[in-house]
MARFI-611004 format. One line per field, with one value per residue: chain; x, y, z of N, C-alpha, C, O in turn; residue number from 0; residue in one letter. Coordinates in steps of 0.001 Angstrom, whole numbers, padded with zeros to 6 digits, m for minus. Layout:
<sites>
c: (A/...)
n_u: (X/...)
n_v: (Y/...)
n_w: (Z/...)
ca_u: (X/...)
ca_v: (Y/...)
ca_w: (Z/...)
c_u: (X/...)
c_v: (Y/...)
c_w: (Z/...)
o_u: (X/...)
o_v: (Y/...)
o_w: (Z/...)
k: (NUM/...)
r: (A/...)
</sites>
This chain:
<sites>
c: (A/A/A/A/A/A/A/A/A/A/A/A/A/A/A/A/A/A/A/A/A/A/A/A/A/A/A/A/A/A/A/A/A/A/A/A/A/A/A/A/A/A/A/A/A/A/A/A/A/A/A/A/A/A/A/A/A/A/A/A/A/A/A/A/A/A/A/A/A/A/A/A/A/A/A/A/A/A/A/A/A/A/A/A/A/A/A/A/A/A/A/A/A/A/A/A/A/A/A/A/A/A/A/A/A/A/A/A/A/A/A/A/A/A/A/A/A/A/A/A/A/A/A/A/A/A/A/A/A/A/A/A/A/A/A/A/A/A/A/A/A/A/A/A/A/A/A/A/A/A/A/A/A/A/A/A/A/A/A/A/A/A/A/A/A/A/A/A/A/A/A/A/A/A/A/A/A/A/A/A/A/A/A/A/A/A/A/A/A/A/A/A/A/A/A/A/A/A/A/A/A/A/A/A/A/A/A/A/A/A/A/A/A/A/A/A/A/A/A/A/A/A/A/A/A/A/A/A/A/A/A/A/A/A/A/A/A/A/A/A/A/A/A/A/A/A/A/A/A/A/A/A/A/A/A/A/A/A/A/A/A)
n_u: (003628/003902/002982/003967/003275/002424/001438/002272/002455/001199/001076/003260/003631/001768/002294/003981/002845/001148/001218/m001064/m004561/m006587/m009904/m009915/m007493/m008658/m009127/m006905/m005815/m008432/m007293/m005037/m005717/m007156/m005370/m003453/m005068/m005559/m003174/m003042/m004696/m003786/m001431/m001952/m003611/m001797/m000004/m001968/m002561/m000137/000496/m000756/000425/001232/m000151/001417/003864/005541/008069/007553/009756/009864/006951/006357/008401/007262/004884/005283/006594/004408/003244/004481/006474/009636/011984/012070/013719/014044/014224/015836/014519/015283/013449/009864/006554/008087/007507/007855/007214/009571/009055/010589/012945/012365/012794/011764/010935/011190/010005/011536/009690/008516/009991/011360/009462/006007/004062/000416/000001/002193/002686/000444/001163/003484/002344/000634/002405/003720/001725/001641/003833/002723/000958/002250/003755/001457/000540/m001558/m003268/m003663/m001443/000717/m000131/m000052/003095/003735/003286/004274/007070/006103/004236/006086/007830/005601/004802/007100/007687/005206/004804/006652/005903/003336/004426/006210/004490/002573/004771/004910/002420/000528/001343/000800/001772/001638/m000939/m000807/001450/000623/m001659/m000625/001065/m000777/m001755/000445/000470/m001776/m001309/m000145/m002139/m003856/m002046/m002057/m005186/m004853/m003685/m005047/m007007/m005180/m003548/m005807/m006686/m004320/m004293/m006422/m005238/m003422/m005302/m006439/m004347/m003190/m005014/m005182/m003114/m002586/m001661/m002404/m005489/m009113/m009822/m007262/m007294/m009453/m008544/m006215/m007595/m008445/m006003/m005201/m007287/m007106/m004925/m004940/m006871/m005565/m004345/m006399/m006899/m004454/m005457/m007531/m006562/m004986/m006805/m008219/m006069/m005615/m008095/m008215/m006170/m007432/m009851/m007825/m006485/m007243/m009705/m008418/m008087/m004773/m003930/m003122/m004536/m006645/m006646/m006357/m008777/m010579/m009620/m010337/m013446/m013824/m013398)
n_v: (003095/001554/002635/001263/001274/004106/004656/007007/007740/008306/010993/011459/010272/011427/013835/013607/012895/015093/018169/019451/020049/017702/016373/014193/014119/015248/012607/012059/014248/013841/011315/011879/013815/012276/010660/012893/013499/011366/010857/013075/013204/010203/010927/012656/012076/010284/011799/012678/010701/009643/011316/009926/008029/004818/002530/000048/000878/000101/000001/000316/m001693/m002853/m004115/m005049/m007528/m008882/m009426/m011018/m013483/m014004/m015185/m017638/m016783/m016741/m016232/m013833/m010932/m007440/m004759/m001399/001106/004433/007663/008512/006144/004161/002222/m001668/m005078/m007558/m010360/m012148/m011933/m011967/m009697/m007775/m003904/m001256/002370/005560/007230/004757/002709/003448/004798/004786/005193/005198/004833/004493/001650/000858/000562/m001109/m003218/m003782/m004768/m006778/m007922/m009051/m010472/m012819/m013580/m014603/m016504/m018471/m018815/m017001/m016672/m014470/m012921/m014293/m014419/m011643/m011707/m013178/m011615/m009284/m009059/m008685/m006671/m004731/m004459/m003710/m001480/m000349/m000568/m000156/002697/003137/001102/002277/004548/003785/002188/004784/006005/003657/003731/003447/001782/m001463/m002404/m000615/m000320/m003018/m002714/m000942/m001850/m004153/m002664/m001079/m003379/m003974/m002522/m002581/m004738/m003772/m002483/m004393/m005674/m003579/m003563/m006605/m006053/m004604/m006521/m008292/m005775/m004721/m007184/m008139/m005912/m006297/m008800/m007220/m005870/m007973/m009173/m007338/m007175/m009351/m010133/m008451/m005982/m003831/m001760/m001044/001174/001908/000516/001148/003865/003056/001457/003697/005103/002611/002612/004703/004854/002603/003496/004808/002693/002012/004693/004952/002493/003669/005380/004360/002567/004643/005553/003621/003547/005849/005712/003302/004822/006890/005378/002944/002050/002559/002001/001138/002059/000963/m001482/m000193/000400/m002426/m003500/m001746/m002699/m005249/m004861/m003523/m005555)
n_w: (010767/007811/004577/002092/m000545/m003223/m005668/m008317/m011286/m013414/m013769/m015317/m017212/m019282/m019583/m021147/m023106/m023745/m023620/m021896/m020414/m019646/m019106/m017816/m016007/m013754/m011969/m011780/m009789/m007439/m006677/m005476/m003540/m001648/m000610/000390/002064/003946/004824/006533/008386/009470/010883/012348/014334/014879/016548/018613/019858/021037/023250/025158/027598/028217/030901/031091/031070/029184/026278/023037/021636/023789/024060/022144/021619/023753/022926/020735/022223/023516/021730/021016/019194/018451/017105/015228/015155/016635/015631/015814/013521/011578/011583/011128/011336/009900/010636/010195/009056/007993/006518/005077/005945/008755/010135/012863/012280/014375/013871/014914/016507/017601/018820/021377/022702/025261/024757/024136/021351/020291/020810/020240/017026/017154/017989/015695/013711/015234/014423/011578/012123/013383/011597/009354/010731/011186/008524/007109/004546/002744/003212/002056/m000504/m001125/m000680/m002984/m005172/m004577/m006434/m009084/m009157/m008067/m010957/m012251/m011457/m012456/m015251/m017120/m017579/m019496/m021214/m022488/m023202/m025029/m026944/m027628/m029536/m031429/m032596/m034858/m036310/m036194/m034077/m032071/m029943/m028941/m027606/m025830/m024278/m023221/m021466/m019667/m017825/m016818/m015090/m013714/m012204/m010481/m009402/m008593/m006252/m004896/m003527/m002611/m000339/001309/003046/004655/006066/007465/009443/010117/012365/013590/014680/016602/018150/019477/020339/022655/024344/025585/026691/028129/028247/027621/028836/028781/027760/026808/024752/023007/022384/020589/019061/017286/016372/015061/013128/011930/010401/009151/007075/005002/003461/002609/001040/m001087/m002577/m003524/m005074/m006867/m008424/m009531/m011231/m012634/m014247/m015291/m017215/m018636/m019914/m021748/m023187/m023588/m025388/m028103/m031487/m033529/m036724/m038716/m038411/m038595/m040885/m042221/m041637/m042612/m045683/m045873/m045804/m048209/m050298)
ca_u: (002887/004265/002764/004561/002875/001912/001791/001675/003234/000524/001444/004629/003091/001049/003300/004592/001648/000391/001183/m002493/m005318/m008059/m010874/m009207/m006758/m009967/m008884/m005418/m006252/m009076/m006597/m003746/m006846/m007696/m004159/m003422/m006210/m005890/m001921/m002853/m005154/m002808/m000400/m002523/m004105/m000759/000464/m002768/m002452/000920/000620/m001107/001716/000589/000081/002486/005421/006861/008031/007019/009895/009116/005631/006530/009047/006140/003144/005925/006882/003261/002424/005545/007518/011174/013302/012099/014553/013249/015561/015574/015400/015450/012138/008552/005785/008252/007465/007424/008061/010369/009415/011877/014687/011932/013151/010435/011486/010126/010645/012273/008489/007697/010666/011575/008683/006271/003256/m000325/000143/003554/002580/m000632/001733/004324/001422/000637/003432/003770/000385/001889/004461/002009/000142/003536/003736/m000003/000433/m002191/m003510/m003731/000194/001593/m000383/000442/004135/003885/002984/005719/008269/005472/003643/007339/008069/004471/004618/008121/007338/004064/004770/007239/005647/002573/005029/006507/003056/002252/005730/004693/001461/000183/002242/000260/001384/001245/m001974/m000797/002152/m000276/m002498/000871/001318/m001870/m001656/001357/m000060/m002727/m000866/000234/m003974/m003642/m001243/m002902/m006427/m004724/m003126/m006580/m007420/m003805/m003681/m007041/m006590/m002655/m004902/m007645/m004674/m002916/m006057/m006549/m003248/m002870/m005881/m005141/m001138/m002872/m000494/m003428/m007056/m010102/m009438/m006288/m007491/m010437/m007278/m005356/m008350/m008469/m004542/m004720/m007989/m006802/m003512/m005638/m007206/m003749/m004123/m007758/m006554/m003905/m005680/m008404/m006139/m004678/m007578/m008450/m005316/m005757/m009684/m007750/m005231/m008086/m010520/m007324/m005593/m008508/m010344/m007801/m007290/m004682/m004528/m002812/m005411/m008172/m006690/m006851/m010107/m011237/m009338/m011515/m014784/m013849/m013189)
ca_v: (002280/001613/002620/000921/001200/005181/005188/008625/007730/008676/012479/012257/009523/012064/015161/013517/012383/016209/019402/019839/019242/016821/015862/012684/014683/014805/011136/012183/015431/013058/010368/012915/014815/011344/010399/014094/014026/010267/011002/014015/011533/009167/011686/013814/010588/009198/012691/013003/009693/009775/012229/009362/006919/003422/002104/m000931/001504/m000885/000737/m000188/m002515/m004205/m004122/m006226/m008620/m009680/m010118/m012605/m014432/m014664/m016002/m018473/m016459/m016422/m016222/m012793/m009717/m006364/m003653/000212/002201/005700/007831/008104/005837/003546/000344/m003015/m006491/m008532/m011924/m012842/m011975/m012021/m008826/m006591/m002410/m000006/003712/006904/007419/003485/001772/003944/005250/004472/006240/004384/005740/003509/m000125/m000101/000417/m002311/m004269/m003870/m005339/m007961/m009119/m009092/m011824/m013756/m013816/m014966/m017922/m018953/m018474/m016219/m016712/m013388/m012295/m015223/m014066/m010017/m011748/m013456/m010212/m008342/m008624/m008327/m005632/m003598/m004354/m003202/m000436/000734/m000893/000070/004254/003143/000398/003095/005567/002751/002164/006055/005651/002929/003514/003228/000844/m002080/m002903/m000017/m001062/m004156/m002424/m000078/m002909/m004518/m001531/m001038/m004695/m004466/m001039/m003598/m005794/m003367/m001893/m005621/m005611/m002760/m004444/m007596/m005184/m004201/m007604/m008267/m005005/m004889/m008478/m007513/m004617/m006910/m009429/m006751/m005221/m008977/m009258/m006295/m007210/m010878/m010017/m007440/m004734/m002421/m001893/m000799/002744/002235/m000367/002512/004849/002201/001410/004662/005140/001503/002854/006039/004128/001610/004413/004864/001802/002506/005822/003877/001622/004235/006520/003100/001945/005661/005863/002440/003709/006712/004908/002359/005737/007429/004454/001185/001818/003169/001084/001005/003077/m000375/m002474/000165/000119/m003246/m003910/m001379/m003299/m006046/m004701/m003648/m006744)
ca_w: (009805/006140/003208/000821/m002481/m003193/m007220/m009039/m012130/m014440/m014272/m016178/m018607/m020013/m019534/m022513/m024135/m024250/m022584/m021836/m019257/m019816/m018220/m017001/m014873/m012512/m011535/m010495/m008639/m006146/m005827/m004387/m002358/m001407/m000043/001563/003222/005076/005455/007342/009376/010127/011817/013211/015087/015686/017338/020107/020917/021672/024131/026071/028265/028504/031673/031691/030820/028225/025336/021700/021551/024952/023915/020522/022221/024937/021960/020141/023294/024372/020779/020498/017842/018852/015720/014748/015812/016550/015238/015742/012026/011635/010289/012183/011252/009107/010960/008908/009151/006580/006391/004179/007134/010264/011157/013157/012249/014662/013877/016153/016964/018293/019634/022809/023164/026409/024387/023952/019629/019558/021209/019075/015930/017176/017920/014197/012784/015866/013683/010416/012072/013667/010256/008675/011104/010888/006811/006371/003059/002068/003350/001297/m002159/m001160/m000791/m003808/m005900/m005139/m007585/m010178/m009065/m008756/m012245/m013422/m011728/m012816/m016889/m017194/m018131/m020149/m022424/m022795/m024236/m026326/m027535/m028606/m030599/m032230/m032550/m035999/m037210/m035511/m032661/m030608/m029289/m028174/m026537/m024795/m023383/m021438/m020365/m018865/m017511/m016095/m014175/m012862/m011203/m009154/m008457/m007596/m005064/m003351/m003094/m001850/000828/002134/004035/005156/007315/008143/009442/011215/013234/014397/015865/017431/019561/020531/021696/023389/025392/026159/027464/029611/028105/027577/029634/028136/027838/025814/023452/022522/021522/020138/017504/016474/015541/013774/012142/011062/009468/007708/005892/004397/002512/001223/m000149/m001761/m003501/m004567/m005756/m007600/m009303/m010062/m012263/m013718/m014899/m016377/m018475/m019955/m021057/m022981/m024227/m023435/m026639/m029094/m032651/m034276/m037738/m039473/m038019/m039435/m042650/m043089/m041777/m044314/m047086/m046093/m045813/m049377/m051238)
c_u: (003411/003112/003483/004532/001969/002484/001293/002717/002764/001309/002353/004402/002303/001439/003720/004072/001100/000494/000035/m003481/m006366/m008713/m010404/m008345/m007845/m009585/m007758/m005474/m007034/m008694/m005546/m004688/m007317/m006383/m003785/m004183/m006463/m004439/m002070/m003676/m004276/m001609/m000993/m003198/m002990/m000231/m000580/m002851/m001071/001728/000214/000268/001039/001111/000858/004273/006195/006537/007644/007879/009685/007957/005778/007389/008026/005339/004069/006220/005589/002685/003519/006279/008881/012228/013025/012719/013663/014184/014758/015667/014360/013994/011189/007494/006611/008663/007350/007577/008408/009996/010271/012777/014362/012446/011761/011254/010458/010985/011057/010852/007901/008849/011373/010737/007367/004514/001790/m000231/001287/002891/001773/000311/002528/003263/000943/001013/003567/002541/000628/002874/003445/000661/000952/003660/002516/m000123/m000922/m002476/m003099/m002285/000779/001164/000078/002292/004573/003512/003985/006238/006965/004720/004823/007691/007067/004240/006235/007828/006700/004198/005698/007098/004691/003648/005477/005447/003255/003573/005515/003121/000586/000672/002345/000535/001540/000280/m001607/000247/001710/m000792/m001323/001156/000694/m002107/m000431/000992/m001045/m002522/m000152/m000896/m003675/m003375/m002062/m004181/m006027/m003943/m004082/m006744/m006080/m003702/m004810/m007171/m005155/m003528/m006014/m006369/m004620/m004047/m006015/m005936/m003021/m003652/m005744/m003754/m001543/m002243/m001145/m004634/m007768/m009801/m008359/m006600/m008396/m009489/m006936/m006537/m008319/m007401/m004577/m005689/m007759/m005542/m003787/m006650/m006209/m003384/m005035/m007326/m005741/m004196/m007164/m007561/m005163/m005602/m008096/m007659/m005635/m007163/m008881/m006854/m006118/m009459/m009277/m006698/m006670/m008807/m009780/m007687/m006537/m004539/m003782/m003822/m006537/m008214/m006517/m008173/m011153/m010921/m009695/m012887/m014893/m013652/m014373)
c_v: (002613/001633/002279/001109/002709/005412/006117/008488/008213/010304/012139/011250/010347/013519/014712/012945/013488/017121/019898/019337/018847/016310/014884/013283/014702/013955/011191/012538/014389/012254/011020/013712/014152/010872/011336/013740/012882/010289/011861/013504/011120/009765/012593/013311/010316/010056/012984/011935/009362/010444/011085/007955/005692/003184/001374/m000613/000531/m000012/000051/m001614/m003516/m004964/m005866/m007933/m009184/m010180/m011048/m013346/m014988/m015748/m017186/m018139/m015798/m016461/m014612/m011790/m008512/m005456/m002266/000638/003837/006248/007576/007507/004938/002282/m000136/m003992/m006675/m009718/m012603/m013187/m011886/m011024/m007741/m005080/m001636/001226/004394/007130/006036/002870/001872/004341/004304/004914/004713/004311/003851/002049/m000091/m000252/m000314/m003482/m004854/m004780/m006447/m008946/m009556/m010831/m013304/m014136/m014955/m016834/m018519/m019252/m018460/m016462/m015544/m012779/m013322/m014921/m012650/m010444/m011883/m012262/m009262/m008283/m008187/m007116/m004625/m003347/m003555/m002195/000478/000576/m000059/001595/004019/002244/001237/004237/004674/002816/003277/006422/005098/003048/004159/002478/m000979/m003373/m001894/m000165/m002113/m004074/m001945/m001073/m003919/m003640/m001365/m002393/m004656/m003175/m002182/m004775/m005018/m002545/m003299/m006223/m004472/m002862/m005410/m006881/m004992/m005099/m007979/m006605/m004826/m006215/m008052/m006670/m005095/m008295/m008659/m006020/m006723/m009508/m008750/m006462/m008692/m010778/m008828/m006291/m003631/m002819/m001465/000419/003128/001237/000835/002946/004022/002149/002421/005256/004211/002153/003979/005623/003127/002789/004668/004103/001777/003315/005353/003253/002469/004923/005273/002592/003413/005967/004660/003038/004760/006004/004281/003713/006212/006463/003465/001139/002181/001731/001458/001522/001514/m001145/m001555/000169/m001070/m003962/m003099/m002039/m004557/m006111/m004483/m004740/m007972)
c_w: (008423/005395/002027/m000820/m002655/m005117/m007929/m010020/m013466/m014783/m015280/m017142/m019612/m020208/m021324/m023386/m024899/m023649/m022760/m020926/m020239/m019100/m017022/m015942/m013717/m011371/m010744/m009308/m007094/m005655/m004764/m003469/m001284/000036/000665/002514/004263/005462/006853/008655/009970/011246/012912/014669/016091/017164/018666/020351/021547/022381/025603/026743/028571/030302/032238/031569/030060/026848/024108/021770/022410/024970/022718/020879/023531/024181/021494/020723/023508/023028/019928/019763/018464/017849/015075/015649/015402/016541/015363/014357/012384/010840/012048/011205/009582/009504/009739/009382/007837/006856/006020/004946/008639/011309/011173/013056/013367/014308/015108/016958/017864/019132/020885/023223/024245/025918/023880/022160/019499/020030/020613/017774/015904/017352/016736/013795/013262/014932/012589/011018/012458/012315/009479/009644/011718/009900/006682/005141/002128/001742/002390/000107/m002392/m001316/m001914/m005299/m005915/m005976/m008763/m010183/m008666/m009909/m012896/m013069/m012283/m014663/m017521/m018049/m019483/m021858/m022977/m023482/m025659/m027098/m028334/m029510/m031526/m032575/m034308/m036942/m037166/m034461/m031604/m029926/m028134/m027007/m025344/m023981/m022416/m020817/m019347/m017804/m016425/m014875/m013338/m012257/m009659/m008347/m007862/m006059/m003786/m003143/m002175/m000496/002015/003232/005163/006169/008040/009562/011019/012299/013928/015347/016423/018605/020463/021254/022820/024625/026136/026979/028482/030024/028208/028261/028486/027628/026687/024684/023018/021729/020519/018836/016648/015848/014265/012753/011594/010276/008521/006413/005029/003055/001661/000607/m001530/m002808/m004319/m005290/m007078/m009030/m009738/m011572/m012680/m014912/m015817/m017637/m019521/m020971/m021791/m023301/m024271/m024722/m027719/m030678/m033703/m035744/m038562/m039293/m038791/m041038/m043223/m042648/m043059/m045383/m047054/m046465/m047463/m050553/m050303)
o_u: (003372/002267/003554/005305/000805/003434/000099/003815/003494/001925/002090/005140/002206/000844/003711/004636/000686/m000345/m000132/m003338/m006835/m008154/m010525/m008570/m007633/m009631/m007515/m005345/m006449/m009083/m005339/m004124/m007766/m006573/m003640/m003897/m007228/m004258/m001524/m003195/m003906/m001080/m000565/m003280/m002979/m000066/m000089/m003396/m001049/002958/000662/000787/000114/002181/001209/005305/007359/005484/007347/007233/009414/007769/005438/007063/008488/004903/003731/006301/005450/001976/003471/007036/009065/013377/013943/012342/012902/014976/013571/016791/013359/013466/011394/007353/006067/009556/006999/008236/007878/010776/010710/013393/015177/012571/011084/012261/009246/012214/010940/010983/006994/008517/011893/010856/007549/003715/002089/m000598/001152/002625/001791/000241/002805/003437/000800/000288/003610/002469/m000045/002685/003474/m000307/000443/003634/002638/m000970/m001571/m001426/m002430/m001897/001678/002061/000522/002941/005516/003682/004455/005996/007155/004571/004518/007929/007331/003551/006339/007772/007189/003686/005459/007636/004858/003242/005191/005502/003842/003317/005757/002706/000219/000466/003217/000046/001575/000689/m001917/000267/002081/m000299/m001335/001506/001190/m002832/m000447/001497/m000726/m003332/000157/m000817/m003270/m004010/m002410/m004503/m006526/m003714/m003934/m006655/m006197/m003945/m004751/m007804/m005184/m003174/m006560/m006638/m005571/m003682/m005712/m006211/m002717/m003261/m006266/m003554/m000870/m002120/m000720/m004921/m007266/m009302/m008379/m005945/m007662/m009416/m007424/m006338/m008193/m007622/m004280/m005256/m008393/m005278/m003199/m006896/m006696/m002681/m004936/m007186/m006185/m003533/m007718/m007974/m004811/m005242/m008637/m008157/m006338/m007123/m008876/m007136/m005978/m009840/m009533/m005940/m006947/m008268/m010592/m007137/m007040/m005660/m004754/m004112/m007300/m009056/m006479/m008588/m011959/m011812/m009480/m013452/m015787/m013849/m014529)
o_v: (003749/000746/003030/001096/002627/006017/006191/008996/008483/010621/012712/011391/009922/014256/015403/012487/013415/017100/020738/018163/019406/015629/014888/012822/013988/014277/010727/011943/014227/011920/010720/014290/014677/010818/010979/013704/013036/009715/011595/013469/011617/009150/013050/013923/010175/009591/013474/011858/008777/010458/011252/007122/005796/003479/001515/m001251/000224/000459/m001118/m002652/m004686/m006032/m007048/m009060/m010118/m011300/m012181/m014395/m016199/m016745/m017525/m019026/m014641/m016810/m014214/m011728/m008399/m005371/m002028/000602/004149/005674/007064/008171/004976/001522/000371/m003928/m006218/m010286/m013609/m014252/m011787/m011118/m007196/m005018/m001478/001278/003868/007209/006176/002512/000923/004448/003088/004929/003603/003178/002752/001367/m001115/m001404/m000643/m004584/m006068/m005714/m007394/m010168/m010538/m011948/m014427/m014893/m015996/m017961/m019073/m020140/m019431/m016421/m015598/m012320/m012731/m015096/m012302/m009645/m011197/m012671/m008613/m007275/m007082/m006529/m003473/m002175/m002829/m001503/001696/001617/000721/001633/004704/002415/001245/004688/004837/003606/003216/007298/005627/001938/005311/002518/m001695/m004463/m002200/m000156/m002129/m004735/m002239/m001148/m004228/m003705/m001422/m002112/m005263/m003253/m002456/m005621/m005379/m002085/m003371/m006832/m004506/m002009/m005393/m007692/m005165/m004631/m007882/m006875/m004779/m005937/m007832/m007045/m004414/m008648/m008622/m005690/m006806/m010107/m009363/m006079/m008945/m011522/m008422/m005717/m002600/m004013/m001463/000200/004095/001351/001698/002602/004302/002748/002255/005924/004473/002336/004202/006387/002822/002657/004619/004410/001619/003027/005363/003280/002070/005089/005744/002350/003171/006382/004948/002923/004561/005939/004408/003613/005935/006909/003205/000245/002215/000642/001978/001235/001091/m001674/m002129/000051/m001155/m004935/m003491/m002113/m005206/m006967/m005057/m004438/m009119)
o_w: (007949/005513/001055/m001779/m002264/m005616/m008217/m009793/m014419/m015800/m016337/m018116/m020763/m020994/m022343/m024381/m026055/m022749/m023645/m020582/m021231/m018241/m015797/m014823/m012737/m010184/m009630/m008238/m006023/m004536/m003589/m002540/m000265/001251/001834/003711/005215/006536/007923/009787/011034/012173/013972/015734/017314/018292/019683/021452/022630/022424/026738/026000/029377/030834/033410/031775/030316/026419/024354/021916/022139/025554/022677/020508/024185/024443/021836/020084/023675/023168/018746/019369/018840/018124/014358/016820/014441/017479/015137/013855/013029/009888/013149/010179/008478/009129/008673/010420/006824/007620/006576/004933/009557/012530/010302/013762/013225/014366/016215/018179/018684/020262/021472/024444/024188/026854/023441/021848/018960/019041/019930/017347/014751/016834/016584/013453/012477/014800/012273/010537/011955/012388/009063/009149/012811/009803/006293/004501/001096/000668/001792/m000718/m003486/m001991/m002307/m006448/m006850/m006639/m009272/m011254/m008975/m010202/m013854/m013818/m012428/m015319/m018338/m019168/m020478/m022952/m024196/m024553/m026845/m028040/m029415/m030336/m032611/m032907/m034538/m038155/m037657/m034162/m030412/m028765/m026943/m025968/m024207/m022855/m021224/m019638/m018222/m016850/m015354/m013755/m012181/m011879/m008524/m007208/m006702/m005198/m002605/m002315/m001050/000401/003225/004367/006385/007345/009269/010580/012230/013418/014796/016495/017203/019733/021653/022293/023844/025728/027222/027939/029429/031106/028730/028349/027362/026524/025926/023648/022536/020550/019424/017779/015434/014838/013099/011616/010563/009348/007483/005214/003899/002092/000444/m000581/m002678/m003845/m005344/m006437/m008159/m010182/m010817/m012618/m013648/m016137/m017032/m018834/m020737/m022137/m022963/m024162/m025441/m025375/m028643/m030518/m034699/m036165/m039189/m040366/m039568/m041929/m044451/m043278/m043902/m046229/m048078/m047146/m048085/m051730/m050722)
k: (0/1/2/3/4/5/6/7/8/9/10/11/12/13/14/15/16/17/18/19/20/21/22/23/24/25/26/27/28/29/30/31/32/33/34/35/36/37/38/39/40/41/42/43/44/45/46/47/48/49/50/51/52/53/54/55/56/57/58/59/60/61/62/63/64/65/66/67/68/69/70/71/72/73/74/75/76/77/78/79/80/81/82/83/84/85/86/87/88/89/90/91/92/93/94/95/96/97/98/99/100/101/102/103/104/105/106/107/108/109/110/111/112/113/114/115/116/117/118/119/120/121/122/123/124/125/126/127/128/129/130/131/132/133/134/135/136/137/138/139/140/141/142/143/144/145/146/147/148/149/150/151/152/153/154/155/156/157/158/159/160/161/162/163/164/165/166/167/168/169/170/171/172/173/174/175/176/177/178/179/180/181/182/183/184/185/186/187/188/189/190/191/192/193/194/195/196/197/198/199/200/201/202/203/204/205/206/207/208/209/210/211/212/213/214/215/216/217/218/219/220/221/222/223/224/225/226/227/228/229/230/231/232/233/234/235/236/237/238/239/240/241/242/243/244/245/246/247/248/249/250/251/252/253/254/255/256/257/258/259/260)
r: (X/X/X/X/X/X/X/X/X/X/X/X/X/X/X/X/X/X/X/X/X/X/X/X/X/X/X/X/X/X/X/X/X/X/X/X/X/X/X/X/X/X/X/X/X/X/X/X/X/X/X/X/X/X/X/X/X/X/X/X/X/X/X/X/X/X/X/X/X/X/X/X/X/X/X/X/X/X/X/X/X/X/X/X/X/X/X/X/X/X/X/X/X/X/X/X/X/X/X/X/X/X/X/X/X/X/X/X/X/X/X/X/X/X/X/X/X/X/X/X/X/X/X/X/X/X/X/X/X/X/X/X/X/X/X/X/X/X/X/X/X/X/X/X/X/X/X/X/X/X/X/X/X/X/X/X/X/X/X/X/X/X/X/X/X/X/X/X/X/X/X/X/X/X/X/X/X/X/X/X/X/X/X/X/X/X/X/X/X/X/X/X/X/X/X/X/X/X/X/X/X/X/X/X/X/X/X/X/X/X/X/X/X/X/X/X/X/X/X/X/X/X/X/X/X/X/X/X/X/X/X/X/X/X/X/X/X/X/X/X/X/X/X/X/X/X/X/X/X/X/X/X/X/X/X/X/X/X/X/X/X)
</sites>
């Protein structure tokens, strides 16, 4: 299971804002305590269920090439890549990835996690609402999160000379397109993980017994994406208390040289 979007960019935005702790560090610390602690989940899950051997002895990729046959999707290829738990699909190129951990393997852990992704395609040729606006976010939510540290330093450069402010607030903006992205993430796997049990159980790949397991891998891997997006909107909340309310020292001096005349 991909995690794609894991942003910890704040630290070194403020490394050079202030060699100093502040309160706000708080926000970081519970998002990274937040994320440890559902990574170590997700593996720890993936590893006792993949002690268990599926009954129909088809391996992840056999598993994935039967749910797209049974659900009409024949143009998507299912490739081996290297790495454990760095399935994906590409829409863009309809190629299904399983990892070293899913695509030979024979294990109840791996066919729920190709099952996964088998949902992401069958989302893709349904058009999903949600996968086509999470698609459409990409490029912008890469840019805002690579920009974003960098227009906020711009900012505290410029910042009294009036427009650091206004630099700061794109900054912050462009940081929130990528909390964005990982909200609109939420429904979209959530969603992928409710096809794949219903496949699994309609192709007759898994019984009762292994769908049970199987929920509890996908659900310990969808935690993955909550952490994600708390530890997301955690740093966004930090950014708008030390920069949100700042004005300006040009802007205060000429609202004072209004109030005076």
């Amino acid at each position: 299971m991909h995690t794609i979007w894991e942003i910890n960019i704040l630290g070194g935005v403020f490394m050079l804002y202030g060699f100093y702790f502040d309160p706000t560090y708080i926000l970081i610390i519970i998002g990274m305590v937040i994320c440890m602690a559902a990574s170590a989940h997700v593996n720890s899950t993936f590893k006792k269920y993949s002690r268990y051997r599926s009954n129909s002895g088809l391996t992840g990729a056999q598993a994935a090439a039967k749910i797209l046959e049974s659900q009409g999707i024949y143009d998507v290829q299912i490739r081996h890549v290297s790495g454990d738990l760095t399935d994906n699909y590409n829409p863009s190129n309809k190629v299904l990835s399983l990892s070293d951990a899913t695509y030979n393997s024979t294990s109840v852990a791996a066919i729920g996690v190709a099952a996964h992704e088998c949902g992401h395609a069958m989302q893709h040729q349904k058009g999903y609402t949600p996968i086509a606006v999470r698609n459409a976010l990409v490029p912008f939510a890469n840019w805002g999160a690579r920009l974003s540290w960098l227009l906020i330093i711009a900012g505290l450069i410029f910042f009294g000379q009036g427009t650091g402010q206004t630099i700061i607030n794109i900054g912050i903006f462009a940081f929130s397109l990528a909390v964005i992205f990982q909200i609109v993430t939420l429904p979209v796997e959530f969603n992928a993980s409710g096809r794949a049990i219903k496949v699994l159980e309609s192709t007759g790949i898994f019984g009762s017994q292994e769908l049970k397991y199987t929920r509890k891998v996908l659900g310990a891997a969808a935690l993955t994406y909550v952490a994600a997006a708390a530890s997301s909107i955690l740093q966004l909340l930090r950014l708008i208390i030390l920069f949100g309310g700042r004005r300006d020292n040009r802007d205060k001096s000429i609202s004072q040289g209004k109030n005076k005349v």
